[in-house]
N, C-alpha and C positions, 0 to 999 in steps of 0.2 A: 566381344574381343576384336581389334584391331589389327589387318593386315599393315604389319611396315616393311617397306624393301630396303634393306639391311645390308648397308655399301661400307666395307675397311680398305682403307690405304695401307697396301702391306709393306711395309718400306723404315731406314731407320731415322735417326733425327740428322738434320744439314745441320753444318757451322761446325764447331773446333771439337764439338765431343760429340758425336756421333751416337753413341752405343752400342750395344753389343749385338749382333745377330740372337744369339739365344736368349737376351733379356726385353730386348725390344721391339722382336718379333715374334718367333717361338714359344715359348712361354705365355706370354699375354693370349697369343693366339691359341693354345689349346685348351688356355683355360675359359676363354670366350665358346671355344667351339664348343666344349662341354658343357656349358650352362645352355648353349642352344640346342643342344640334344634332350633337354629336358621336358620339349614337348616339339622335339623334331622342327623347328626350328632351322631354316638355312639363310646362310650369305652370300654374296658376291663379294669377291677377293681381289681387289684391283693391284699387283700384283707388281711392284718396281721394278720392272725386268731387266734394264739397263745396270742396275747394282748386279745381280746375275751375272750378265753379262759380263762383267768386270771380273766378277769371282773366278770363271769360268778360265778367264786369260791371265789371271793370275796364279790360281792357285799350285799350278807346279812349282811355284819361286817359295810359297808360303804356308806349310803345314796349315795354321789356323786358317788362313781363307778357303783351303779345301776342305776344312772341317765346318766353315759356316757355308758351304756349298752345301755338303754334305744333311747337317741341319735343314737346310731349306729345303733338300728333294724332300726328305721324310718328311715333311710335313705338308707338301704340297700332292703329295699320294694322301697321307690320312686324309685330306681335306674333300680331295677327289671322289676318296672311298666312300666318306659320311654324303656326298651328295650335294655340296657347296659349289659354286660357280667359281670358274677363275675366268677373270679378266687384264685385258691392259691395261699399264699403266706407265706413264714411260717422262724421267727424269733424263732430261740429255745432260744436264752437269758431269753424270758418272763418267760421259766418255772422257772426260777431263783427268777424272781423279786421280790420282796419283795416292798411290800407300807405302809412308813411309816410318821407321821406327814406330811401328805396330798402332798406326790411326790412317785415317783417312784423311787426307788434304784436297781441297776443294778448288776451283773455279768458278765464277757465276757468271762469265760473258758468255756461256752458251746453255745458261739454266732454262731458256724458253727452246721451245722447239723451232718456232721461224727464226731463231739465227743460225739454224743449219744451210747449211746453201740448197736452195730453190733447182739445182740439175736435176735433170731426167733421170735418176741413174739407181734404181733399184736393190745395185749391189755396193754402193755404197754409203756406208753405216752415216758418214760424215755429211746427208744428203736427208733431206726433209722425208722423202719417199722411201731412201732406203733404211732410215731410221724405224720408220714405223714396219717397215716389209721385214727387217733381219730381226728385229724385234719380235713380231707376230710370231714369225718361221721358228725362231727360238720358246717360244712357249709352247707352241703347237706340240713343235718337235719332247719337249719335255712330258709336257702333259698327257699326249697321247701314247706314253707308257704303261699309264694306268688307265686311262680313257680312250681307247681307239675312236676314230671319227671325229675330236675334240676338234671346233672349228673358234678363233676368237672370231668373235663379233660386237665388242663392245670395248670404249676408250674413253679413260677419265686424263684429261690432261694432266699434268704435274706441276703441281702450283694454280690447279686452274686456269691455266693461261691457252685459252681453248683459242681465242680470237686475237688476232684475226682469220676467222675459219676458213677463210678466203683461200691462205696458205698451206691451210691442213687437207684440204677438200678433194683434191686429185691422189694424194698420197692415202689418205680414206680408202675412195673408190677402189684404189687400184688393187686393196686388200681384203675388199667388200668388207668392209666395217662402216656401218650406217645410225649405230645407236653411240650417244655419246650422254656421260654424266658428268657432264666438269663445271657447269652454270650452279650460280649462287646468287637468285635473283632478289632483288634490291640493293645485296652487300656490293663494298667497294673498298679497297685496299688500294695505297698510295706509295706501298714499299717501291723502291727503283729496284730490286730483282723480281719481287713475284706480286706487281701490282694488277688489278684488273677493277674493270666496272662493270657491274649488273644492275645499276641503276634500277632501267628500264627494263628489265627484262621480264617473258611471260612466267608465273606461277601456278602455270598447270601444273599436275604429275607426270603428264605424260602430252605432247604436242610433236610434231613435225614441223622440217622446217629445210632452207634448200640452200642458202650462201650464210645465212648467221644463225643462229640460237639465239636470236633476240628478236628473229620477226616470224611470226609461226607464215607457212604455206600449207595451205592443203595437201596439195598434190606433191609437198616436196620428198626428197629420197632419204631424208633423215630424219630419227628420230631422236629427240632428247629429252632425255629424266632427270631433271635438275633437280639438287639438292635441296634439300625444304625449309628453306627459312620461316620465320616467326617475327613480326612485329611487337615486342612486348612494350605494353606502356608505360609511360613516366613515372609511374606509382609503382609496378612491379620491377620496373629498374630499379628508385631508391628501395624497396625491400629487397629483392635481391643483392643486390650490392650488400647491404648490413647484413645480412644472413652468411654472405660470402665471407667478410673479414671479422666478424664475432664468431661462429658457430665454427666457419671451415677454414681457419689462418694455416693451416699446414696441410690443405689440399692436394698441392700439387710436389710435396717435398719430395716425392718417391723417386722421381723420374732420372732417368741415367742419362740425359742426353741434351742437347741446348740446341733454338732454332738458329737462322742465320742471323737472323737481326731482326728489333725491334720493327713493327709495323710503321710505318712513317705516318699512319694517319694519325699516331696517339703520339710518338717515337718526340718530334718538335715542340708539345706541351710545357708546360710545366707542369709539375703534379698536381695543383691546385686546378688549374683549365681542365686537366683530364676527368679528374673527378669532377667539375660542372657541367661536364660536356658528357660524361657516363649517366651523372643523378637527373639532367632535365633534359634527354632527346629522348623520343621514342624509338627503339635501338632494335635494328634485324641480328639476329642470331641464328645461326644455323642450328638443323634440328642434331643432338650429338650428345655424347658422354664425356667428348676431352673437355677438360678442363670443368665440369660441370658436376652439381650437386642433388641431392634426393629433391627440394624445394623447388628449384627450377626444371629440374628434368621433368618431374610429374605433371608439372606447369605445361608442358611442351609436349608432351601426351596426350594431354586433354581436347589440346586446341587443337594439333594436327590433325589431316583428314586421313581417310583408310588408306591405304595406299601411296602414301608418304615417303619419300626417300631419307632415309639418317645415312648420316657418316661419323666412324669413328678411325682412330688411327691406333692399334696395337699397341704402339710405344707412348700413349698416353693414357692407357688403363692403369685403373689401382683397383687395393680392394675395394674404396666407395662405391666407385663407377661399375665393378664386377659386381656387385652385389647389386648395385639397382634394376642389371638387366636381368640377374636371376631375379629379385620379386616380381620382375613383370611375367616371366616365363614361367615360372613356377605357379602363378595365379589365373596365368593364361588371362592377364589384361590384354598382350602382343603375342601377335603369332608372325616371328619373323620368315619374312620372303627376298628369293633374290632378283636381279634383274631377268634373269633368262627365266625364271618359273613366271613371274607378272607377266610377260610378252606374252609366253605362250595363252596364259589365262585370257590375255585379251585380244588375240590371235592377229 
């Protein structure tokens, strides 16, 4: 059996349709926690706090946004209660949003965290530092309802867009938050809202590291567990690919929700380039269930090592994807872990 640390982005979809708190969070999510109770089984909850926060300042103007407040405590105690980690996760967009005639409306000039201003100034949300500080202090503040002592310690950027850490590093400290999961190394995206490169970056499970996440130090103050990519080769691409549009053509029909926009690195193709540029590179994939099927998943099981980071996102679960983590749990192939149980393990 295979220890994997078992990381969801709790949060709902960007761009013009959103979805719903209870469909694309809630729901997905209790039905996930349930199949991981099947052999006890925990996650770490990287937890959108800034949508939250939002809810929180609205919802006197707005019955339903105090009812998907409402939703989200209760499930953020179940979660507590089974024994699951919550962590940060923090989309600066929201501070933007604006809700109107019952959706969400967006902004993306401030969807990275460094276009917040660089002041000193802790009590300001509008502020790199106090983005992350009023954030913390609001989960804390929540979570240690059910959890007294509940401390975060741990930050997945949104969007990934972790670097330059340069920026983020004193706003970190100053919250003693030291472990970070937001690298996806070798992957690279060219979107103009949430592009990054991990090129180069290390493929441990677990390293330190002191000004980036791309050069391990020994002695540094941080630590990062990057997502776990996979190399699949040029043979399992073209089988995969066939397997994806003969066997599973209505994969992903379920979903309630649309991202921002197309990835810019497939996005300027033509369809023709995209499929020769899918069927002959040897192609990193993150280790995951969105978007993915029983052929490649299992594929991705095999080759990972023990201790492995996955990611999956709530509002991209179906039954497929529900169903493949109960065979593994039920067969006890994985015995899912979260980030704060792996630390402790390796002290």
């Amino acid at each position: 059996m295979k220890e994997i640390i078992l990381t969801i982005d709790y949060e709902l979809f960007l761009g013009k349709i959103t979805g719903t708190v209870e469909k694309c969070m809630v729901e997905p999510t209790y039905k996930l926690a349930e199949i991981l109770g099947i052999n006890n089984s925990k996650m770490t909850v990287f937890w959108d706090i800034l949508h939250y926060y939002r809810l929180t300042k609205l919802e006197s103007q707005y019955p339903e946004i105090k009812n998907d407040r409402k939703l989200i405590d209760e499930q953020i105690s179940f979660l507590v209660s089974k024994g699951h980690d919550i962590q940060l996760h923090i989309h600066p967009h929201w501070l933007d949003a604006e809700y109107k005639d019952s959706e969400w409306r967006f902004k993306y000039n401030r969807f990275k965290l460094h276009a917040l201003s660089e002041e000193n100034n802790p009590e300001n949300i509008d502020t790199i530092i106090g983005c992350i500080s009023i954030s913390k202090m609001l989960m804390e503040k929540e979570i240690r309802k059910y959890l007294p002592g509940y401390f975060v310690s741990v930050y997945r950027a949104g969007g990934y867009l972790i670097e330059p850490f340069e920026k983020l590093k004193i706003a970190l400290e100053y919250n003693n938050i030291y472990v970070d999961s937001s690298t996806l190394p070798g992957m690279t995206n060219n979107n103009h809202i949430n592009g990054y490169d991990f090129k180069n970056y290390p493929e441990f499970n677990f390293y330190r590291f002191s000004d980036s996440p791309s050069k391990l130090s020994k002695d540094g103050k941080f630590t990062e567990i990057p997502i776990t990519t996979l190399r699949q080769p040029v043979s399992r691409n073209i089988l995969f690919t066939l397997i994806r549009k003969f066997k599973y053509p209505d994969l992903e029909s379920g979903r309630v929700g649309t991202g921002s926009e197309e990835s810019a690195e497939n996005g300027n193709k033509s369809n023709l380039k995209k499929i020769l540029a899918l069927l002959t590179k040897a192609k990193k994939r993150e280790f995951t269930t969105d978007g993915n099927f029983a052929e490649r998943f299992n594929y991705m099981c095999r080759k990972v090592k023990n201790n492995s980071t996955m990611i999956l996102h709530p509002k991209l679960l179906n039954e497929h994807t529900l169903d493949l983590l109960k065979e593994k749990v039920k067969k006890n192939c994985i015995k899912f872990i979260s980030i704060d149980s792996y630390l402790k393990s390796i002290g």
